[in-house]
LUMFILO-581282 format. One record per atom (N, C-alpha, C, O): atom name; residue in one letter; x negated, z, y. Coordinates in steps of 0.02 Angstrom, whole numbers, plus 50000, padded with zeros to 5 digits. Layout:
% residues N
{node "CA" "A" {X Z Y}} ...
This chain:
% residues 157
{node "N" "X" {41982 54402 57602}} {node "CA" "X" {42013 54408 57667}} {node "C" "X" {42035 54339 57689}} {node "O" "X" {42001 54287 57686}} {node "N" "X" {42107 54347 57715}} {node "CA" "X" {42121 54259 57734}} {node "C" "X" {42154 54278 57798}} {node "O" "X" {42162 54337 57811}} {node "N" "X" {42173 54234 57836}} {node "CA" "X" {42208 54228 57905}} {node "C" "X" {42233 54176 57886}} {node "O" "X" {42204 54138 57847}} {node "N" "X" {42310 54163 57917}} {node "CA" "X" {42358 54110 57906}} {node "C" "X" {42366 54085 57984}} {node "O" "X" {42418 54097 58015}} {node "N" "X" {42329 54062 58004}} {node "CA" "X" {42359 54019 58088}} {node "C" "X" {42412 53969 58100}} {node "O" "X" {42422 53912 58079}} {node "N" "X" {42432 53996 58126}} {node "CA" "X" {42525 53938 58139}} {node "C" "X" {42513 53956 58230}} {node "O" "X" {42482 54001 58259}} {node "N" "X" {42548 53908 58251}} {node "CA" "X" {42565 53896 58318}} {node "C" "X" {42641 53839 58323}} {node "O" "X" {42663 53788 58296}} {node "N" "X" {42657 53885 58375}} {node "CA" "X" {42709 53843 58408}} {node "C" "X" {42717 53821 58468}} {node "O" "X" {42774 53805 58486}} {node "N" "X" {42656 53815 58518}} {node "CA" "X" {42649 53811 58553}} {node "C" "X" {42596 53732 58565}} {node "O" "X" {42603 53683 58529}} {node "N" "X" {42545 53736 58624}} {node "CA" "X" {42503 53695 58632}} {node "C" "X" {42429 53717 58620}} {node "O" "X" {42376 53685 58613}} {node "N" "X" {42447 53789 58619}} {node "CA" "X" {42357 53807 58581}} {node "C" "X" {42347 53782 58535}} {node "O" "X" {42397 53777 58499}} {node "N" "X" {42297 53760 58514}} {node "CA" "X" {42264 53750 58426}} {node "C" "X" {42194 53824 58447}} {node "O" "X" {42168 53855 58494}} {node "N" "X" {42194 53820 58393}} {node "CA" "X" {42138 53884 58366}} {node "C" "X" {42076 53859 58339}} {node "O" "X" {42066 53854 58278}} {node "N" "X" {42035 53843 58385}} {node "CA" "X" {41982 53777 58361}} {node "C" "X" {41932 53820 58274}} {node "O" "X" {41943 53872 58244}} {node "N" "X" {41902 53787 58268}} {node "CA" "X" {41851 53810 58215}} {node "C" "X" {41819 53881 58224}} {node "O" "X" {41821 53935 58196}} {node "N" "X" {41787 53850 58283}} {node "CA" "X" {41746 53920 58296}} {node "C" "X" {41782 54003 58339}} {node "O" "X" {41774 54064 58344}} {node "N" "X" {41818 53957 58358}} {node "CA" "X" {41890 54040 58365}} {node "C" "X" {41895 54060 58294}} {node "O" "X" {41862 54109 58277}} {node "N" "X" {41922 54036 58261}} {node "CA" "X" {41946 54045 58199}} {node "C" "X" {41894 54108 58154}} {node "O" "X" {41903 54162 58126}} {node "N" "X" {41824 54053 58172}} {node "CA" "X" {41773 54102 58136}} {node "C" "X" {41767 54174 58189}} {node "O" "X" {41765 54234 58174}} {node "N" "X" {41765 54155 58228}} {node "CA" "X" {41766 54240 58296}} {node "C" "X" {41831 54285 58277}} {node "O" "X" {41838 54344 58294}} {node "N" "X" {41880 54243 58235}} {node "CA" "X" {41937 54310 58229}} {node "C" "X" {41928 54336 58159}} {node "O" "X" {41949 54393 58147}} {node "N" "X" {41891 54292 58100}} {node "CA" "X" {41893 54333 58046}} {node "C" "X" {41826 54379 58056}} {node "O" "X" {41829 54437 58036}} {node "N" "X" {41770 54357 58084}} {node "CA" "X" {41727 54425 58089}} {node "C" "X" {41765 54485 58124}} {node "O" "X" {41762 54542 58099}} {node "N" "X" {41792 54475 58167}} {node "CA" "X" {41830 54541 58203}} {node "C" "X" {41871 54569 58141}} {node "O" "X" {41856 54625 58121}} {node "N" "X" {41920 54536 58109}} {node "CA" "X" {41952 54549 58058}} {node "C" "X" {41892 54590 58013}} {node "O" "X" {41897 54652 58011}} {node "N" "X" {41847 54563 57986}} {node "CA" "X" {41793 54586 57958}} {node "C" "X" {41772 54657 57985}} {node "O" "X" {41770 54705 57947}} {node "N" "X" {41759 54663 58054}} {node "CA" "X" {41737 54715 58078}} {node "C" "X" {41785 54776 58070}} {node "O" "X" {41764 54833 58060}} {node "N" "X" {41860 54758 58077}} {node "CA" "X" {41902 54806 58055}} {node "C" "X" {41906 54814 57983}} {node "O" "X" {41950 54855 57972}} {node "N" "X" {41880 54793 57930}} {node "CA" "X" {41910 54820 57885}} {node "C" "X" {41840 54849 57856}} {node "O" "X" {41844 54880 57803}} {node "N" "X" {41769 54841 57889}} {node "CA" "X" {41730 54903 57868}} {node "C" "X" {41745 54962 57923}} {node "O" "X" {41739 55020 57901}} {node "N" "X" {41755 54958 57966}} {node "CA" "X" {41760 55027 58028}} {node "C" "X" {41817 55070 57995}} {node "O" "X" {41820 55130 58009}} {node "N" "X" {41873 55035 57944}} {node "CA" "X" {41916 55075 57935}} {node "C" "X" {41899 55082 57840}} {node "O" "X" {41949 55095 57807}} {node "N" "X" {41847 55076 57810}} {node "CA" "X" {41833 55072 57747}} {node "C" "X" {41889 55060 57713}} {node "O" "X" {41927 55096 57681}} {node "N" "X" {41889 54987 57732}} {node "CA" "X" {41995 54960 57688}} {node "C" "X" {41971 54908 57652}} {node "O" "X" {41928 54868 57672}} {node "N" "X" {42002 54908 57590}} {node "CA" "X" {41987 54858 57549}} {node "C" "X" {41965 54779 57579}} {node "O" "X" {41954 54773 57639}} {node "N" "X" {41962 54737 57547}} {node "CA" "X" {41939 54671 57579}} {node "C" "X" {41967 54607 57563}} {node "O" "X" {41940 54555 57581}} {node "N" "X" {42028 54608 57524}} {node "CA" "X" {42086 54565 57498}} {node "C" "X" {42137 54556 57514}} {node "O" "X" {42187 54535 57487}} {node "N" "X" {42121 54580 57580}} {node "CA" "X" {42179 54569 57614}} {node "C" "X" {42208 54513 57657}} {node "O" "X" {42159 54480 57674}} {node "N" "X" {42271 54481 57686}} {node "CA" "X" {42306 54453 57701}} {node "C" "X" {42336 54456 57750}} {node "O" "X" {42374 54505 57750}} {node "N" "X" {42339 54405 57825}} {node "CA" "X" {42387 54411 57864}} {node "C" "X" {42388 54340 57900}} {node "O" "X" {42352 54293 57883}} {node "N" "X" {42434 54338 57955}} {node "CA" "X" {42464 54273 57986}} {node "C" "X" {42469 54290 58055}} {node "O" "X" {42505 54336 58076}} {node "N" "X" {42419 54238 58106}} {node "CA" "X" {42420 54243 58149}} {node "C" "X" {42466 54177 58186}} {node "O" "X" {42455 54117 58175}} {node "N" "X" {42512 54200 58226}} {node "CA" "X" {42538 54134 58248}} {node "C" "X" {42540 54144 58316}} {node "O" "X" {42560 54196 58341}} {node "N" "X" {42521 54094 58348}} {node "CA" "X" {42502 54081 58417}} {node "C" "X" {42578 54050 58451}} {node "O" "X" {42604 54016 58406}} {node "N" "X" {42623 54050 58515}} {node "CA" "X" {42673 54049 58542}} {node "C" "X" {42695 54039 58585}} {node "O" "X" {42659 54061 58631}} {node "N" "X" {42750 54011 58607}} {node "CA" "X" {42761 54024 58681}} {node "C" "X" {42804 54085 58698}} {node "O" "X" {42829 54124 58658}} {node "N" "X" {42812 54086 58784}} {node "CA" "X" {42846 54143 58798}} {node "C" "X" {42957 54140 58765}} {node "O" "X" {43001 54182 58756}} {node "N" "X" {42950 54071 58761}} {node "CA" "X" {43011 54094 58733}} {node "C" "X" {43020 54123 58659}} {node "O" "X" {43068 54156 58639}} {node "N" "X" {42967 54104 58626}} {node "CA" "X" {42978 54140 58552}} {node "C" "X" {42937 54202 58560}} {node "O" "X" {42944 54242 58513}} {node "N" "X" {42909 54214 58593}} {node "CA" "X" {42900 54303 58602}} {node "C" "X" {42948 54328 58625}} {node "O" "X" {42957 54387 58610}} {node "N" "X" {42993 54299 58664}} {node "CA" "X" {43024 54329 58682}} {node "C" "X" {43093 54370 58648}} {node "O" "X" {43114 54427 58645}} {node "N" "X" {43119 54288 58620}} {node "CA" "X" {43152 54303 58569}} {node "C" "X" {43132 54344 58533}} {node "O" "X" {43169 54393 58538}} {node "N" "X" {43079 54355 58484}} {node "CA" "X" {43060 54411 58448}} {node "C" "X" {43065 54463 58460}} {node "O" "X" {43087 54499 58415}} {node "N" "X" {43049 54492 58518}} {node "CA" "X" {43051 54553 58557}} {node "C" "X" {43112 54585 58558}} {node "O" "X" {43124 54643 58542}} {node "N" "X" {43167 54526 58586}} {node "CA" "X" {43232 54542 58589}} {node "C" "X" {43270 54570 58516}} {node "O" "X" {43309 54616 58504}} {node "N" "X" {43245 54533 58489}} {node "CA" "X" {43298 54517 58430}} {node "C" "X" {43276 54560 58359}} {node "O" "X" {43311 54571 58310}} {node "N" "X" {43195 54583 58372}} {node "CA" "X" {43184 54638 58323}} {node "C" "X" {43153 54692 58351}} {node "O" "X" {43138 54739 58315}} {node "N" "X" {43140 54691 58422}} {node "CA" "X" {43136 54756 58454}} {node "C" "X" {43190 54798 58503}} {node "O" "X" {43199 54857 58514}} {node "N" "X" {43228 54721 58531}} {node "CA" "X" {43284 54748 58561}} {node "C" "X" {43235 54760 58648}} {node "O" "X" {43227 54796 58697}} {node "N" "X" {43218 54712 58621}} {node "CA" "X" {43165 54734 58731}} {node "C" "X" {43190 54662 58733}} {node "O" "X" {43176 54625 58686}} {node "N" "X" {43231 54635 58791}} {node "CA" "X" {43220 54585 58804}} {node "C" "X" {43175 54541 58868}} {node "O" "X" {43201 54516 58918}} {node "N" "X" {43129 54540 58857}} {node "CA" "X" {43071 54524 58886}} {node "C" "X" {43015 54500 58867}} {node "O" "X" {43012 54513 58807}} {node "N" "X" {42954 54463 58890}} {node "CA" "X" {42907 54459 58889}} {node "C" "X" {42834 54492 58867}} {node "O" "X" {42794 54516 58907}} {node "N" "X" {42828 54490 58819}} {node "CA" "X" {42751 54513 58811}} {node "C" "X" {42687 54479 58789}} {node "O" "X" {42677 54420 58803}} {node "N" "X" {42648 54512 58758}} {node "CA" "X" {42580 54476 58760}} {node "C" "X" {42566 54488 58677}} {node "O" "X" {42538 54441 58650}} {node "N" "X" {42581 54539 58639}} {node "CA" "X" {42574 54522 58564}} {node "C" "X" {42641 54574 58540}} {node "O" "X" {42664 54627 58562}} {node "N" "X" {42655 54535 58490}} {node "CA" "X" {42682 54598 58439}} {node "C" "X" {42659 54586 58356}} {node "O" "X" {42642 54534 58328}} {node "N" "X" {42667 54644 58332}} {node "CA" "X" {42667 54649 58266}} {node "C" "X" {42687 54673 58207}} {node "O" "X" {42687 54734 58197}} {node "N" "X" {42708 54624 58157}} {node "CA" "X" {42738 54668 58112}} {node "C" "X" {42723 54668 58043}} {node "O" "X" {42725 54620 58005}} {node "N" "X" {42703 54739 58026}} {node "CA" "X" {42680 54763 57968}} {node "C" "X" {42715 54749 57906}} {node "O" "X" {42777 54747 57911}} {node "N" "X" {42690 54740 57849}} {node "CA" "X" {42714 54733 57787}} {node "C" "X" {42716 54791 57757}} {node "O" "X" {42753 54799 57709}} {node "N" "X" {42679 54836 57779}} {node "CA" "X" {42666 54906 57741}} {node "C" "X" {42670 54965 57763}} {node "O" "X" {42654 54952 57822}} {node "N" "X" {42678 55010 57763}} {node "CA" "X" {42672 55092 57802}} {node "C" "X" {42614 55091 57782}} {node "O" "X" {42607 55087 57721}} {node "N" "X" {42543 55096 57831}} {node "CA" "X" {42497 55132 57804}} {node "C" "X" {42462 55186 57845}} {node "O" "X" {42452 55191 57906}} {node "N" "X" {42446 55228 57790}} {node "CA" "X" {42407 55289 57825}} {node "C" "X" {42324 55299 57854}} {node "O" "X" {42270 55289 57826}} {node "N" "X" {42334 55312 57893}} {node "CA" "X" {42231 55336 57903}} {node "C" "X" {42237 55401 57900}} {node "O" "X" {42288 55434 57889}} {node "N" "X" {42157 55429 57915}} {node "CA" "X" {42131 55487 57929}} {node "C" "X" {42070 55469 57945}} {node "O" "X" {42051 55413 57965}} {node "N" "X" {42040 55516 57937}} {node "CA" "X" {41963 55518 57996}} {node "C" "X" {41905 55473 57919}} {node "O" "X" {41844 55470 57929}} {node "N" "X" {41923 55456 57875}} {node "CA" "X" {41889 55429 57832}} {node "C" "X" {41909 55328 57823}} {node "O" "X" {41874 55289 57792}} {node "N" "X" {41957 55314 57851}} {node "CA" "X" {41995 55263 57860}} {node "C" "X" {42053 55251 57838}} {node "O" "X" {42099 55281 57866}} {node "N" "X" {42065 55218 57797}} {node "CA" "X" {42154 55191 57798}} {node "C" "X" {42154 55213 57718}} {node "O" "X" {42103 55209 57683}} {node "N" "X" {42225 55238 57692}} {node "CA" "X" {42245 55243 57624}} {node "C" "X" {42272 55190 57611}} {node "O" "X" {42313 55168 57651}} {node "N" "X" {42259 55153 57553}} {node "CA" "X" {42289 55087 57547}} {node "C" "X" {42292 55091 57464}} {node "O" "X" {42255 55069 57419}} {node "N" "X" {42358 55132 57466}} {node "CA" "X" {42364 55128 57393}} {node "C" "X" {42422 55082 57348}} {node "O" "X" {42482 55082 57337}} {node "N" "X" {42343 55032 57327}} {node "CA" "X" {42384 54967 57295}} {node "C" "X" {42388 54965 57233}} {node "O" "X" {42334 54994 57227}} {node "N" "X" {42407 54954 57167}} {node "CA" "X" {42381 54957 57111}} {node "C" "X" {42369 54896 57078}} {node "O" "X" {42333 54886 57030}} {node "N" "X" {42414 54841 57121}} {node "CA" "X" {42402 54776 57092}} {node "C" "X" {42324 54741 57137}} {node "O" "X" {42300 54757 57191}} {node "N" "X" {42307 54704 57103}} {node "CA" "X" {42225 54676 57099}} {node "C" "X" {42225 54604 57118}} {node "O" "X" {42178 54566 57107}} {node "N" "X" {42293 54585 57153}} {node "CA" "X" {42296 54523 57187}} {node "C" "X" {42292 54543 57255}} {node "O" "X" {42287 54602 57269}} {node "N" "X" {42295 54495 57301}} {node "CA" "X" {42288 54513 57374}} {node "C" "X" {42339 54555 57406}} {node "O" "X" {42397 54558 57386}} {node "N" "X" {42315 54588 57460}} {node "CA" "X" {42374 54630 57507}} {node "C" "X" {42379 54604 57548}} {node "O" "X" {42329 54587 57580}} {node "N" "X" {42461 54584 57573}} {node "CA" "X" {42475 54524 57648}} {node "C" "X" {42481 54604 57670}} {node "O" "X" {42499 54655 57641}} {node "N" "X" {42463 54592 57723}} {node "CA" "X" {42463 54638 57752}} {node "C" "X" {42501 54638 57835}} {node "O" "X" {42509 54687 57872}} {node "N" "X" {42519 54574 57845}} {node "CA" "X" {42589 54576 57883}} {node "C" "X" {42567 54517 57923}} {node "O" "X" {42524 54478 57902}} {node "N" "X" {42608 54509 58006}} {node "CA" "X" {42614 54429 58027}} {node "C" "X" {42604 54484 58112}} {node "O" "X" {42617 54544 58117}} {node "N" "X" {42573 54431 58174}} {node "CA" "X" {42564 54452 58215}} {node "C" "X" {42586 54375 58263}} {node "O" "X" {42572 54315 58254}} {node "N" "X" {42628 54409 58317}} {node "CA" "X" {42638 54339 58354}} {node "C" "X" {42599 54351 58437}} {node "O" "X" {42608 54400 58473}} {node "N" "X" {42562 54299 58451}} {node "CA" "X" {42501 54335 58519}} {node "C" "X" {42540 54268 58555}} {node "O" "X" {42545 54217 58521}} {node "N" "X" {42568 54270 58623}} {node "CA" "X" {42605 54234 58679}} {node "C" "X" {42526 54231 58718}} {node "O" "X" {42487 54272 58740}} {node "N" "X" {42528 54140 58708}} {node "CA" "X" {42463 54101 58730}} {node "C" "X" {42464 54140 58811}} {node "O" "X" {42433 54189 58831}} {node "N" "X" {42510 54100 58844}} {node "CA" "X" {42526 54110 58890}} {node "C" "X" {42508 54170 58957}} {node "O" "X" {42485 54170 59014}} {node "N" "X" {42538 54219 58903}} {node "CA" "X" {42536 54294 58924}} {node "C" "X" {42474 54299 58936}} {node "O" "X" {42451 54305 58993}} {node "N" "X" {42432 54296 58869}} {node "CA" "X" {42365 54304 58869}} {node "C" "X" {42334 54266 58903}} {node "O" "X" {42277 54288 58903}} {node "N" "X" {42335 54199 58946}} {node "CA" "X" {42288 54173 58974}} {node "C" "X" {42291 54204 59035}} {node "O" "X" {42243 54209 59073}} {node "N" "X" {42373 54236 59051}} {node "CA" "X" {42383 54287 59154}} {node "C" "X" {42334 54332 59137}} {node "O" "X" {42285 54339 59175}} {node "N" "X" {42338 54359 59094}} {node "CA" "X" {42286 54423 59049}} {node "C" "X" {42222 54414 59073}} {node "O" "X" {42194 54456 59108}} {node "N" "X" {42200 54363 59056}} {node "CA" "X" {42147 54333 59056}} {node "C" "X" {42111 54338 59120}} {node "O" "X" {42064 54375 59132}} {node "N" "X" {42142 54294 59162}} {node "CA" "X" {42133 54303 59218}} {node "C" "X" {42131 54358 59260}} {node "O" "X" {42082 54362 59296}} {node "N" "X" {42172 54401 59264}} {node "CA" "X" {42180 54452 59273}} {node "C" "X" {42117 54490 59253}} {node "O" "X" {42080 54495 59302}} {node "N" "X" {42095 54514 59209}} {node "CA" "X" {42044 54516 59185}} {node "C" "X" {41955 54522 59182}} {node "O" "X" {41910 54554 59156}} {node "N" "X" {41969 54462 59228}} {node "CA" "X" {41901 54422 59225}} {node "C" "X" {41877 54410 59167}} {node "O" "X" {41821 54426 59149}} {node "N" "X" {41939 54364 59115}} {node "CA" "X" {41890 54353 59067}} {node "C" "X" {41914 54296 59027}} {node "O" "X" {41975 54285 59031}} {node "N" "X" {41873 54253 58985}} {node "CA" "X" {41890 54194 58958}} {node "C" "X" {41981 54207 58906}} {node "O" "X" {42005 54261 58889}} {node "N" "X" {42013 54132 58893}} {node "CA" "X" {42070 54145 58867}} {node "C" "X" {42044 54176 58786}} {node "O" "X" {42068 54228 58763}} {node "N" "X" {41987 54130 58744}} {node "CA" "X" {41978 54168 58698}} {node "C" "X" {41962 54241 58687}} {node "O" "X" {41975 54266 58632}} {node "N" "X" {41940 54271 58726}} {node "CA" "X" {41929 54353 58742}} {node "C" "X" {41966 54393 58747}} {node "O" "X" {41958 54452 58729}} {node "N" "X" {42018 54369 58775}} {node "CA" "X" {42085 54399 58788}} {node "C" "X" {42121 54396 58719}} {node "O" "X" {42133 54446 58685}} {node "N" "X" {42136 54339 58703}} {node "CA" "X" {42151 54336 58621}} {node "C" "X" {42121 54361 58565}} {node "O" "X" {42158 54376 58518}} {node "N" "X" {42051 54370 58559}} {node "CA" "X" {42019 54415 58532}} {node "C" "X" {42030 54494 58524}} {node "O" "X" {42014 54524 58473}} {node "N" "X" {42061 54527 58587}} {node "CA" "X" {42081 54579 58606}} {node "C" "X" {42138 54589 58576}} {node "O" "X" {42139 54636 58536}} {node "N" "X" {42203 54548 58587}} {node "CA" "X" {42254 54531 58571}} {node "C" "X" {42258 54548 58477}} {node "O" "X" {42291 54587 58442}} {node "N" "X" {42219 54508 58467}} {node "CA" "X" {42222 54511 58390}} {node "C" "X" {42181 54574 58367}} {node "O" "X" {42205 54588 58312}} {node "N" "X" {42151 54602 58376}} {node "CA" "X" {42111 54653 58342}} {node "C" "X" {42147 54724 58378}} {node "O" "X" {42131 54776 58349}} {node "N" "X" {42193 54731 58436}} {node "CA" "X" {42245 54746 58444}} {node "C" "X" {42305 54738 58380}} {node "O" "X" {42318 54787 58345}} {node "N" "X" {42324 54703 58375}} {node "CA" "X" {42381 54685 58319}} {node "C" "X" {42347 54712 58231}} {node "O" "X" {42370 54754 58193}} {node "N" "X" {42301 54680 58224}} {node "CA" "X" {42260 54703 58165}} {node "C" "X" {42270 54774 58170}} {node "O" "X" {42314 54797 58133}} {node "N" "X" {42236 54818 58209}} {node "CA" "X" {42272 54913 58215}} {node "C" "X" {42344 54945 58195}} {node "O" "X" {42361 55000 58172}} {node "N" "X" {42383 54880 58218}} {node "CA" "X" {42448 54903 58203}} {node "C" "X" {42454 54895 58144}} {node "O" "X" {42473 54943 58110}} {node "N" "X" {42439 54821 58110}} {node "CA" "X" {42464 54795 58036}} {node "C" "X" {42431 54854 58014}} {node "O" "X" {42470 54864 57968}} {node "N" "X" {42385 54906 58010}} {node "CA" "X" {42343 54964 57984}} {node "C" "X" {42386 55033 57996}} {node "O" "X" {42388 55086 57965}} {node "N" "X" {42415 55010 58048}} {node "CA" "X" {42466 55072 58046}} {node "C" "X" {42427 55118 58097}} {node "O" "X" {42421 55176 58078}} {node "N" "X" {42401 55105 58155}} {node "CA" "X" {42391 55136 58228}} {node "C" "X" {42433 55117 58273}} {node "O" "X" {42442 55059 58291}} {node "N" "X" {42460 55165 58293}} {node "CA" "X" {42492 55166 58351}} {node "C" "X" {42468 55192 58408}} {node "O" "X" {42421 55231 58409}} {node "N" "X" {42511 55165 58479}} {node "CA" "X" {42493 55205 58547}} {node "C" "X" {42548 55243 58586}} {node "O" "X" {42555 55251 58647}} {node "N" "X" {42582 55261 58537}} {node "CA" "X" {42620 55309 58585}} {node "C" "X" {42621 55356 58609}} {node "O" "X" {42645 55365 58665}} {node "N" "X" {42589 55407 58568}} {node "CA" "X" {42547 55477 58589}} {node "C" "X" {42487 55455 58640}} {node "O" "X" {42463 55399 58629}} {node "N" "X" {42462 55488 58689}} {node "CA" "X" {42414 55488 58726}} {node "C" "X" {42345 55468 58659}} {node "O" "X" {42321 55415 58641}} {node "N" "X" {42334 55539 58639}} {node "CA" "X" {42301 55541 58611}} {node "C" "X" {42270 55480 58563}} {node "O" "X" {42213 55459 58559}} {node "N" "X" {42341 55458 58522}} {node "CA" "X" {42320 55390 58469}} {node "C" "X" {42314 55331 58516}} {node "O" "X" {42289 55281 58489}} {node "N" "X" {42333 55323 58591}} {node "CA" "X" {42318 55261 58626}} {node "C" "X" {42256 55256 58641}} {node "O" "X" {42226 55202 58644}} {node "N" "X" {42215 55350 58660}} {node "CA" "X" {42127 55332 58652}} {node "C" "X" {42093 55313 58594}} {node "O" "X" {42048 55271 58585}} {node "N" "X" {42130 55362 58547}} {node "CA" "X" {42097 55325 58496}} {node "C" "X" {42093 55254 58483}} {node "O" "X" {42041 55223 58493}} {node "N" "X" {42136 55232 58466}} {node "CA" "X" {42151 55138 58472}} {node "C" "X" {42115 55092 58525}} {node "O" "X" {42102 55032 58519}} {node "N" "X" {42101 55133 58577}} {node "CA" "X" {42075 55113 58632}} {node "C" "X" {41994 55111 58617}} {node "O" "X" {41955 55069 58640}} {node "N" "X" {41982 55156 58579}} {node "CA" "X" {41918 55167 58572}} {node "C" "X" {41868 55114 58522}} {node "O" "X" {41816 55082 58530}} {node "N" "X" {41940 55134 58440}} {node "CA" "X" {41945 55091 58392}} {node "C" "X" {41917 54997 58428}} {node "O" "X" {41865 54966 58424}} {node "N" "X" {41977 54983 58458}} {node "CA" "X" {42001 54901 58519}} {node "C" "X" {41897 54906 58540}} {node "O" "X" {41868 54879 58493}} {node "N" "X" {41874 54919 58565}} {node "CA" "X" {41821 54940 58612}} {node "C" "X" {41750 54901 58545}} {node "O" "X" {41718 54848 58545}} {node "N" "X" {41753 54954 58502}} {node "CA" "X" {41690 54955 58442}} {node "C" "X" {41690 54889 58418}} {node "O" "X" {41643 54849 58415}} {node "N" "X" {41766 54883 58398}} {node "CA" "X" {41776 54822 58353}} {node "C" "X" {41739 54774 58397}} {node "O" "X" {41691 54739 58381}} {node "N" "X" {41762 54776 58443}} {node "CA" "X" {41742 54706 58488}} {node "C" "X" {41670 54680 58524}} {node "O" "X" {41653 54622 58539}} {node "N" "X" {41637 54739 58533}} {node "CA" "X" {41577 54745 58518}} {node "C" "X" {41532 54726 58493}} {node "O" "X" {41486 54693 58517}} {node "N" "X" {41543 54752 58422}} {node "CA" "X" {41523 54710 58361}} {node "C" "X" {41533 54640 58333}} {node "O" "X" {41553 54615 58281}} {node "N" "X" {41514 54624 58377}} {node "CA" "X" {41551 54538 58352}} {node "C" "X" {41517 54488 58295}} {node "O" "X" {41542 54438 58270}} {node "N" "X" {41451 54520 58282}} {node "CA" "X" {41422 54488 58200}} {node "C" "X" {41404 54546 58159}} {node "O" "X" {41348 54569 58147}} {node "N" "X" {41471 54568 58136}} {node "CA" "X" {41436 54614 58098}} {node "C" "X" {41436 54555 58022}} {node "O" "X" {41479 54513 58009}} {node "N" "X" {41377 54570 57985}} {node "CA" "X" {41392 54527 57907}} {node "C" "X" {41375 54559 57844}} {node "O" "X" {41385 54530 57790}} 
């Protein structure tokens, strides 16, 4: 399991963040029994390159707080994720961009520290690179629920 951290902003992602996002990472990929070679890129931002992003590969032009984009179509079911790979090198499993910013109004808003919020943020995004969505009522509880456990669990080893 690796995480790729990039920023374009003024956050840095100290050490011990770093270690708080691969256990979460960790925690998602036993809750969803998914392989463990997997790959992705977290890059931290400002509101103008979210924004841009938004615009320009979602077509929203506006402001948000994460997006993400998958490398893969993947499937779940009530047993976890199908991840049918055949090659035996790692799976990138896609890139997530979290707007510092956003997340620190978040934060506040909230009542809660900026790393917490980002924590959320990312294990949020991690669901998607897995291929959960919230557009249906229904899959936003689920996800909601999913968002909830993960975070919870914060040493699982």
């Amino acid at each position: 399991m690796k995480i790729n951290f990039l920023s374009n902003c003024d956050y840095k992602c100290d050490r011990t963040a770093k270690a708080q996002l691969r256990k979460y990472l960790s925690n998602v990929i036993k809750l969803l029994n998914s392989r463990d070679d997997i790959e992705l890129t977290v890059n931290f931002v400002d509101e103008q390159e979210i924004r841009r992003l938004n615009r320009d590969i979602r077509h929203v032009d506006n402001v948000t707080d994460v997006l993400s984009f998958p490398a893969y179509e993947i499937e779940h079911n009530k047993n976890g994720v199908i991840m049918d790979f055949d090659s035996d090198e790692s799976v990138y499993l896609g890139d997530m961009a979290i707007c510092v910013k956003r997340a620190d109004e978040q934060a506040k808003e909230y009542g809660e520290t900026l790393e917490e919020e980002i924590a959320r943020l990312f294990v949020h995004s991690v669901l998607h690179l897995f291929g959960f969505d919230h557009i249906e009522d229904k899959d936003f509880v689920e996800m909601h629920a999913l968002e909830k456990q993960i975070l919870k669990e914060k040493c699982i080893d």
